[in-house]
C-alpha positions as CSV (number, residue, x, y, z in Angstrom):
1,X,96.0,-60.1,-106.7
2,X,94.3,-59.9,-103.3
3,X,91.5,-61.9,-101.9
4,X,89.5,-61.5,-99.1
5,X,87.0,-64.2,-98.3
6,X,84.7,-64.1,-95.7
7,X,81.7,-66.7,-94.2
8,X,80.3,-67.8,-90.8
9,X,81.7,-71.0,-89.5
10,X,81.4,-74.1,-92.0
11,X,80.2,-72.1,-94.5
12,X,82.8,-73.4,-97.1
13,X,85.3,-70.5,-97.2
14,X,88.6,-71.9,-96.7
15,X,87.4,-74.8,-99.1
16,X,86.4,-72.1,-101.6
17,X,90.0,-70.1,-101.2
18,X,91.7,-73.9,-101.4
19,X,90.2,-74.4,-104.8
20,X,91.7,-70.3,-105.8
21,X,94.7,-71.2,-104.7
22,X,94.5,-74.5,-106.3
23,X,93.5,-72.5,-110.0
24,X,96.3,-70.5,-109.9
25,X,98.5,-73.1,-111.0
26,X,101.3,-71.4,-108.8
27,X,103.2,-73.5,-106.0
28,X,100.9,-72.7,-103.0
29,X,102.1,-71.5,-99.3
30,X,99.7,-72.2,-96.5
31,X,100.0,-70.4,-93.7
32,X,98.0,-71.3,-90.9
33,X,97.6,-68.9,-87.9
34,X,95.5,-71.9,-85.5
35,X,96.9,-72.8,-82.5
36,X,95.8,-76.6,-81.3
37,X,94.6,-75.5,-77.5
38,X,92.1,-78.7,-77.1
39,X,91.6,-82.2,-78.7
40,X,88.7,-80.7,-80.6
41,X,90.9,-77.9,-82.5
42,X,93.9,-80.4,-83.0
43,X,90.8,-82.3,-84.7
44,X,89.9,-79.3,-87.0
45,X,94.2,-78.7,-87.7
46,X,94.8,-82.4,-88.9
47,X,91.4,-82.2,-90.9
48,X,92.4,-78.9,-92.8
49,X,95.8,-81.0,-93.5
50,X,94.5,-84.0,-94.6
51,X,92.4,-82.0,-97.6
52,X,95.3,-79.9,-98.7
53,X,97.4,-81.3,-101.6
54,X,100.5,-82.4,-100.8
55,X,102.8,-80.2,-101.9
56,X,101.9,-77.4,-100.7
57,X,104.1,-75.4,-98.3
58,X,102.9,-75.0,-94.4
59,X,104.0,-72.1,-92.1
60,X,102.6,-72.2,-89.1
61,X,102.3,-68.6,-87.5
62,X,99.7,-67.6,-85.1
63,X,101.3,-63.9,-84.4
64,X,103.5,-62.3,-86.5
65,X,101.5,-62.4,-90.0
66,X,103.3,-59.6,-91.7
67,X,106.9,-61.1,-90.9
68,X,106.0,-64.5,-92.6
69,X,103.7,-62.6,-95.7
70,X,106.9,-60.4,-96.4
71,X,109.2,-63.8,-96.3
72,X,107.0,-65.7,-98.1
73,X,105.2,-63.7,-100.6
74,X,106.6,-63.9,-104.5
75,X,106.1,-63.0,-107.8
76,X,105.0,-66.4,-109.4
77,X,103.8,-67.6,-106.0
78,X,100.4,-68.1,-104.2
79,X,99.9,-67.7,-100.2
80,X,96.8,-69.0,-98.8
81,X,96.1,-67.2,-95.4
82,X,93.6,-69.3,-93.1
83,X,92.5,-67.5,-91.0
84,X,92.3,-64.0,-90.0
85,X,89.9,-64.4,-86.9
86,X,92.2,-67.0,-85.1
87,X,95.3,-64.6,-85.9
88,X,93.2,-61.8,-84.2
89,X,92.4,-63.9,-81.1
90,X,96.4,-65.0,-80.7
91,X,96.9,-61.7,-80.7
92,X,93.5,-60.2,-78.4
93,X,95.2,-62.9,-75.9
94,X,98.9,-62.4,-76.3
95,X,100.3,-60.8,-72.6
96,X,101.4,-57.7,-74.3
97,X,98.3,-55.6,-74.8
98,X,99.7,-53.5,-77.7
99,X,101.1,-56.6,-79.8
100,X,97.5,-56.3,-81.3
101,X,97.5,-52.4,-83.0
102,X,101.1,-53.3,-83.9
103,X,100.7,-56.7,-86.1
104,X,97.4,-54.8,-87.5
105,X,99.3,-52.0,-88.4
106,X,102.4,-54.0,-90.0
107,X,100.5,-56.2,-92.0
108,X,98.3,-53.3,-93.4
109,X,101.4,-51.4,-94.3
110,X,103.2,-54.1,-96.4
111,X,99.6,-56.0,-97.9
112,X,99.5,-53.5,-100.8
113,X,102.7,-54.1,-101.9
114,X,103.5,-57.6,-101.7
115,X,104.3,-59.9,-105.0
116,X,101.6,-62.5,-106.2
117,X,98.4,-63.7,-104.8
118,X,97.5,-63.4,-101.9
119,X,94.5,-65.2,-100.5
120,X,92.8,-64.0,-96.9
121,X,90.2,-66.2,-95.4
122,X,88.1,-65.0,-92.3
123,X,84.8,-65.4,-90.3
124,X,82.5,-62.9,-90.9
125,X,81.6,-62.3,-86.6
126,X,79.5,-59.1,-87.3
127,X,76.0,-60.2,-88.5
128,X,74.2,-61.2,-85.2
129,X,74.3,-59.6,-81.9
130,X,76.5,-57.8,-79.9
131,X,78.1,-59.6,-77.5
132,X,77.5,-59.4,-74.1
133,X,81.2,-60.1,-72.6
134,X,84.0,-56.6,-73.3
135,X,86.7,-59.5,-74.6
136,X,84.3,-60.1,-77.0
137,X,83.1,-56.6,-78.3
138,X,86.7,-56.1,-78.7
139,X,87.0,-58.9,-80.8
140,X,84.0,-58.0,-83.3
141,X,85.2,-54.7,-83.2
142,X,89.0,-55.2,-84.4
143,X,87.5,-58.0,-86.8
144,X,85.7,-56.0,-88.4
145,X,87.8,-53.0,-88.5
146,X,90.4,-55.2,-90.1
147,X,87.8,-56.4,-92.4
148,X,87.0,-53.5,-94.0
149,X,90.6,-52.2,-94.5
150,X,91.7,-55.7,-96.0
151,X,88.7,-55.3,-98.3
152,X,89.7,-51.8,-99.6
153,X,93.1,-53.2,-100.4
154,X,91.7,-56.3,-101.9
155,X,90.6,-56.7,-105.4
156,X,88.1,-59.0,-104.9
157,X,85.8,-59.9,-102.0
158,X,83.8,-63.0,-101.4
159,X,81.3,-63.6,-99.2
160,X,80.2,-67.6,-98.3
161,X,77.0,-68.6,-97.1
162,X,75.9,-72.3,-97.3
163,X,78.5,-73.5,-99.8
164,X,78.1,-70.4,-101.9
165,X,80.0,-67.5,-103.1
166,X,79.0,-64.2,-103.4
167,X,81.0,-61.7,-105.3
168,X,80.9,-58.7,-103.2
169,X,83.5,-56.9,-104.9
170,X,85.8,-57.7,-108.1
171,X,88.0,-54.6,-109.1
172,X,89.3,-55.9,-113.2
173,X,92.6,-54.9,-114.1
């Protein structure tokens, strides 16, 4: 199954998509597209560590999402993807200005069809203003965008606000 959950900043998702991942009883892959640019995000990294169980696999991989979903996705396996937003910056940033359309594209191709679960966690950036800088536009743009698609191929869609989940979709089987 596919999962898509989405909240603002400390709203509780990736806690929320732990504890899925956590009820599926399958061994758990965690792969974590944050890169540690400042003291501060290092800070948020070794937190998010120090709350995940212990054996649960980490992959590391801030660009090529697809390659590293294909690898690691199984049948009687669970991959916990945290989180979409940073993977979309890494890649906004990247010095090849097409890397972007190209990771968005491969990992929308081979999302359907890949075994087990497959949990997506990402910051909901569209429900305030528009922002004034083109960088960012672009950013809220392609977030969203990727949003959507993600959510047509998922079968269920969460929304977190304040510790809370809302169903926003849930597709039986």
């Amino acid at each position: 199954m596919k999962q898509l959950i989405l909240g603002g900043m400390r709203s509780g998702k990736s806690a929320l998509a732990e504890k899925l991942a956590a009820q599926t009883g399958l061994p758990v892959t965690y792969i974590a597209t944050a890169r540690p640019g400042d003291e501060e995000m290092t800070a948020r990294i070794k937190a998010h560590q120090n709350q995940r169980p212990g054996d649960w696999k980490l992959v590391e991989e801030p660009l090529f999402l697809a390659k590293t979903l294909r690898a690691q996705a199984a049948k009687n396996h669970c991959l916990l993807i945290d989180c979409l937003t940073l993977w979309v910056t890494n890649l906004l940033l990247h010095d090849d200005p097409e890397l972007f359309a190209r990771q968005k594209n491969e990992l929308l191709e081979i999302l359907p069809d890949l075994p087990g679960e497959i949990i997506l966690v990402s910051n909901e950036t569209n429900m305030g203003l528009v922002p004034m800088e083109a960088l960012s536009r672009r950013f809220c743009d392609e977030s969203g965008r990727l949003h959507q698609d993600i959510a047509r191929i998922s079968r269920r869609v969460i929304l977190v606000v304040a510790g809370l989940p809302q169903v926003i979709k849930e597709e039986q089987i």
